[in-house]
C-alpha positions as CSV (number, residue, x, y, z in Angstrom):
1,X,-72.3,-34.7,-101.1
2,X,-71.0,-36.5,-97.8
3,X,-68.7,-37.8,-99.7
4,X,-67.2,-34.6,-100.8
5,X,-67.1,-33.5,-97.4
6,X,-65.5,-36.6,-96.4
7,X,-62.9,-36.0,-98.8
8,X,-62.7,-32.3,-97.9
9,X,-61.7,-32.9,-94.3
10,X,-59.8,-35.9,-95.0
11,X,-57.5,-33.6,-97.1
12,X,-57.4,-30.6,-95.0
13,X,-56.4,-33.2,-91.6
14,X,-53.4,-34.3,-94.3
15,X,-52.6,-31.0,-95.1
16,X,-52.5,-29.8,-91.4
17,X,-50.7,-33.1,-89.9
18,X,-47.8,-31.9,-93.0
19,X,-48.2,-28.6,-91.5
20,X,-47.7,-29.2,-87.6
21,X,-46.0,-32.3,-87.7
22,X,-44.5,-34.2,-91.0
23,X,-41.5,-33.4,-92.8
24,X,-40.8,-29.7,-93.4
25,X,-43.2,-28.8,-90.3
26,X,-43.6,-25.4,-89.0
27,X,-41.6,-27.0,-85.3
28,X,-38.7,-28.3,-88.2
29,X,-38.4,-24.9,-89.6
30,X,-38.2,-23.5,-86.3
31,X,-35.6,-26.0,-85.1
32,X,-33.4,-25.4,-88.0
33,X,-33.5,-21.6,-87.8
34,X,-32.2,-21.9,-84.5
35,X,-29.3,-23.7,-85.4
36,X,-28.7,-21.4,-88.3
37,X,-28.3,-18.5,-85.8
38,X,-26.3,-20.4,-83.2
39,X,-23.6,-21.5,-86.2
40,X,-24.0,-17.9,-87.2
41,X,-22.8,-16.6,-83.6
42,X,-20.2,-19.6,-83.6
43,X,-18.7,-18.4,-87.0
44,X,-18.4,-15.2,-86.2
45,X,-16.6,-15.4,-83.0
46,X,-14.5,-17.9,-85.0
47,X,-13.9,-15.1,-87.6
48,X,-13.0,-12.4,-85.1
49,X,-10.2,-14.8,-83.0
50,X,-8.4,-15.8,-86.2
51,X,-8.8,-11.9,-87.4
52,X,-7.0,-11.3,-84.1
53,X,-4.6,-14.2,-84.9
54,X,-3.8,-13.3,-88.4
55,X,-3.0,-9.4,-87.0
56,X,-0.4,-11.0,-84.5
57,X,1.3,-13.4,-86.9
58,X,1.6,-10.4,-89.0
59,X,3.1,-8.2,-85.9
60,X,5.3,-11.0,-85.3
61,X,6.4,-11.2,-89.2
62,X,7.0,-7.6,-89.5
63,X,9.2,-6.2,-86.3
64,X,11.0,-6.9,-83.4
65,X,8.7,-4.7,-81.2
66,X,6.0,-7.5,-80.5
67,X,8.8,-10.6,-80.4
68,X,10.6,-8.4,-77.8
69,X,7.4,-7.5,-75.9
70,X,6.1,-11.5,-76.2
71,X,9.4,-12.4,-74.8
72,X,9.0,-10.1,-71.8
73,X,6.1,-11.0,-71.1
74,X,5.5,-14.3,-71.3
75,X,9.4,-15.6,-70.7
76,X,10.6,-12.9,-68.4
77,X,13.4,-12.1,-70.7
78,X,15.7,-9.0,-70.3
79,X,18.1,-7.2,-72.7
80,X,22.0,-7.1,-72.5
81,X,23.0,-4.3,-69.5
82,X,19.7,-3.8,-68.1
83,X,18.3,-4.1,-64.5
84,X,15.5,-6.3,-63.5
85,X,13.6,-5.2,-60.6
86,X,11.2,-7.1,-59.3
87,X,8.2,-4.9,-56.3
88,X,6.8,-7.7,-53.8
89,X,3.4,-6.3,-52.5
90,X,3.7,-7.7,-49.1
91,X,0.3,-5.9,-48.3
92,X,-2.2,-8.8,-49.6
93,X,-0.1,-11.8,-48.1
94,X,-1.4,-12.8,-44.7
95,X,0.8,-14.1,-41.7
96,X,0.3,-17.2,-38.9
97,X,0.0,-15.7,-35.6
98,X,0.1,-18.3,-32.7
């Protein structure tokens, strides 16, 4: 009958060391559904910036509109017979006084 018991708690020390700490533990599974979430999150702000760069590669396929506004923008570009004006907001610059 010791024996048995021996046994018993022999096994049920294995099967809670598997448990807590070997391979597939319950800190394993934990570990790994973390990273599942966090390369969840990462995918899917992946997903929405190339959504949002497949939508401008399209714009800039289809019309002039966006390659007109890009070069505005971003090169300062003008058309033929227009005026540039340029307002200087003097307001936020500060000046030396001695």
């Amino acid at each position: 009958m010791k024996i048995t018991t021996a046994l018993f708690v022999l096994l049920l020390i294995f099967l809670q060391y598997r448990l807590w700490i070997g391979n597939g533990s319950m800190t394993e599974v934990h570990s790994l559904q973390n990273q599942i979430s966090q390369i969840e999150q990462e995918n899917k702000s992946l997903k929405e910036r190339n959504l949002a760069l497949a939508a401008e590669v399209n714009d800039l396929k289809q019309g002039r509109d966006a390659i007109e506004e890009r070069a505005r923008s971003e090169m300062g570009m003008i058309k033929y017979n227009e005026t540039f004006y340029q307002i200087v907001d003097y307001s936020g610059l500060q000046t030396k006084s001695e």
